[in-house]
C-alpha positions in Angstrom: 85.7 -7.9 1.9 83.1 -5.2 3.3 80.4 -7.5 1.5 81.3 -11.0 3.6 81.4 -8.7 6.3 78.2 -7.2 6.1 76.9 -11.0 5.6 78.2 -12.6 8.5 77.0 -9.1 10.4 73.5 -10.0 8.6 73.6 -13.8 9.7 74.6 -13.3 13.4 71.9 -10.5 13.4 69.0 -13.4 11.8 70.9 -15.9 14.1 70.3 -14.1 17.7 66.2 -13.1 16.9 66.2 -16.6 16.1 67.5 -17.4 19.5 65.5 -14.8 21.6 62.0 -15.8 20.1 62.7 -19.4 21.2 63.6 -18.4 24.7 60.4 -16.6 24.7 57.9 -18.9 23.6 60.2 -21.2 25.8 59.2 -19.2 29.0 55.5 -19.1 28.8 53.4 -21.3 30.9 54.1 -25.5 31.5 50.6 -27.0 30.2 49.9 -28.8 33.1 47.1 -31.4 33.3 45.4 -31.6 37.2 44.2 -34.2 38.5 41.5 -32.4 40.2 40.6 -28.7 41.6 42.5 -29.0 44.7 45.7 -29.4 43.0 45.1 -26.9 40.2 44.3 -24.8 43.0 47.4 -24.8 44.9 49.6 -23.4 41.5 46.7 -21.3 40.2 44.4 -19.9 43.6 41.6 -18.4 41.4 41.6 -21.2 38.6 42.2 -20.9 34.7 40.1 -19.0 32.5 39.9 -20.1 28.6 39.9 -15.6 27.9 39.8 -13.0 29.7 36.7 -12.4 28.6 34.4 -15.0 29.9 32.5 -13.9 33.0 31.8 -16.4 36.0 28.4 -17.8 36.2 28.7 -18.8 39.9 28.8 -16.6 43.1 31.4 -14.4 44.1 35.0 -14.9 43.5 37.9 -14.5 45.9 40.9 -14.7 43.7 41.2 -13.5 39.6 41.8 -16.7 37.4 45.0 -17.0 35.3 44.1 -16.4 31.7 45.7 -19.6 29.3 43.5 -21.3 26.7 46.0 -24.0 26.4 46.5 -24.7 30.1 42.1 -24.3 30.3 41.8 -26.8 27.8 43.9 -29.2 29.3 41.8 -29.5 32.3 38.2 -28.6 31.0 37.1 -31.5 32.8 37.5 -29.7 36.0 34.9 -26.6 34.8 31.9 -28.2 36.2 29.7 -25.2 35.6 30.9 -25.0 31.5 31.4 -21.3 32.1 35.3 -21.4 30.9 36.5 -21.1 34.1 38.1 -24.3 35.3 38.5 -24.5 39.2 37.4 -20.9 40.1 37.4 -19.9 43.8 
């Protein structure tokens, strides 16, 4: 009896991280593809940045971009200056 129990313990246990990884991955950011800067602009003011790494090649910047590689690649077209920053402002 105490070894079924500490299965099922053992399966809800496996059961709910299985659940609360999903949710997570679930909650990260919709890729999105923009049909140009001004819209991209409205939902993300500073742009999208591939990294946080990459460095602006224009002027100054008013706003910090939102780092997502995914949500960069998706609208690459919109980085007119190729420096990984899509729509910066």
């Amino acid at each position: 009896m105490k070894k079924v129990a500490a299965l099922l313990l053992t399966l809800a246990i496996a059961l709910s991280f299985s659940f609360s990884v999903t949710e997570v991955e679930a909650a990260g950011p919709k890729i999105v593809k923009f049909a140009n800067c001004k819209e991209l602009n409205k939902v993300y003011p500073g742009g999208v940045a591939k990294s946080a790494s990459v460095k602006n090649k224009g002027g100054k910047t008013k706003y910090k971009p939102f780092v997502s590689e995914a949500l960069y690649n998706a609208n690459a077209k919109s980085d007119r200056d190729k420096d990984f920053i899509a729509c910066e402002r």
